[in-house]
C-alpha positions in Angstrom: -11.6 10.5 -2.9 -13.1 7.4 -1.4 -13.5 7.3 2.2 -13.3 4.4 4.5 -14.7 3.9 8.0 -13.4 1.3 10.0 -12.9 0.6 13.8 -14.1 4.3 15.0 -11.2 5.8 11.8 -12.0 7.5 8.8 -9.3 7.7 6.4 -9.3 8.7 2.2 -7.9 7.0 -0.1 -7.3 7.2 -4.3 -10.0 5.0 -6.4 -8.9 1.5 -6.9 -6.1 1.4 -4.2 -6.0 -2.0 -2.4 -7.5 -2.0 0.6 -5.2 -4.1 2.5 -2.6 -1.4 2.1 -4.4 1.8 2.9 -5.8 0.0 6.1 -1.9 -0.8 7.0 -0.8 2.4 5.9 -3.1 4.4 8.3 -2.0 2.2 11.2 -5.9 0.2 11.2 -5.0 -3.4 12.9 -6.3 -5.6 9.9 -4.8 -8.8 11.9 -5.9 -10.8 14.6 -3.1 -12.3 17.1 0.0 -13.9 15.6 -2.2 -13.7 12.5 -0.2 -9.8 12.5 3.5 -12.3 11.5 1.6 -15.3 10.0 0.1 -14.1 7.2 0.2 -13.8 3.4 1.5 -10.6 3.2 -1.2 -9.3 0.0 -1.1 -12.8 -2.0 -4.7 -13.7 -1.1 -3.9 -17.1 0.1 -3.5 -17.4 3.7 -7.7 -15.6 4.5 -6.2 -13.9 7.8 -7.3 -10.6 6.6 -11.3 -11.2 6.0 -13.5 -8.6 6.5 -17.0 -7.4 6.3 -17.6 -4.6 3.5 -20.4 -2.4 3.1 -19.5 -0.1 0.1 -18.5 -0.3 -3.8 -15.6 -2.4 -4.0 -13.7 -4.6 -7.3 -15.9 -8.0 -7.8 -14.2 -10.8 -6.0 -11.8 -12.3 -8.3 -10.9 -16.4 -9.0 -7.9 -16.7 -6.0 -10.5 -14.4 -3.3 -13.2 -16.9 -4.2 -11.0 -19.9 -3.8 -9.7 -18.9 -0.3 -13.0 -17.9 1.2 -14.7 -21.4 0.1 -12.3 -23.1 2.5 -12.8 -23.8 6.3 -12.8 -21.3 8.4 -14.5 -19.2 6.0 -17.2 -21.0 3.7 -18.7 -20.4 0.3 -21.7 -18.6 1.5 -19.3 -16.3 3.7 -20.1 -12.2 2.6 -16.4 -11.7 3.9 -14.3 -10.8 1.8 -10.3 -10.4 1.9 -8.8 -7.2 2.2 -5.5 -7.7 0.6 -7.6 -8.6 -2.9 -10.0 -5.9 -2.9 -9.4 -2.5 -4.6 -11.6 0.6 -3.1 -14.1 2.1 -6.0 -15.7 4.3 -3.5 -17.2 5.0 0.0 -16.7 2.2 2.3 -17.7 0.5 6.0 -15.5 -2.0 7.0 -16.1 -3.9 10.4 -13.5 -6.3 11.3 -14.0 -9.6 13.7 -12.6 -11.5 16.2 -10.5 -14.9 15.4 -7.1 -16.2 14.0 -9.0 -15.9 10.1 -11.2 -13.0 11.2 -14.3 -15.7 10.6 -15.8 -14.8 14.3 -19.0 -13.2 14.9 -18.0 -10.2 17.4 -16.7 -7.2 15.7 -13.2 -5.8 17.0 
């Protein structure tokens, strides 16, 4: 089983879940602000739940790809969005500060 390290937690999870849900699931604050009522809720459109991976993850798919080449993010951006990625092994995630989680200081 996979395991993910993210804001000082460890947690496992199954090969191929969606990391978006296992980081909700295991009470990890994937949100910034109001960003926590004001999102997408999983459909990959609103970019409030970037993040930074370090690990084997599912290659970014057409709608991820779309959404990260608008502002805040940009296409050269190496975020990518939790609610579209699906966990294919061990994983670092760091998380940062603003509404779209585009800021430069980790949380």
């Amino acid at each position: 089983m996979p395991k993910i390290s993210v804001q000082g937690k460890t947690v496992e999870c199954a090969i191929g879940d969606n990391l978006r849900q296992v980081l909700l699931q295991n009470n990890i604050d994937l949100y910034n602000g109001s960003a926590t009522v004001i999102n997408c809720h999983g459909l990959g459109t609103c970019g409030t739940c970037a993040v930074e991976i370090q690990g084997n993850v599912s290659p970014i798919g057409w709608r991820e790809k779309a959404r990260l080449s608008l502002p805040p993010h940009g296409a050269g951006t190496t975020r990518r969005l939790a609610c579209q990625v699906q966990v294919m092994g061990d994983l670092q995630v760091t998380k940062f500060d603003g509404f779209w989680g585009q800021g430069n200081q980790p949380v």
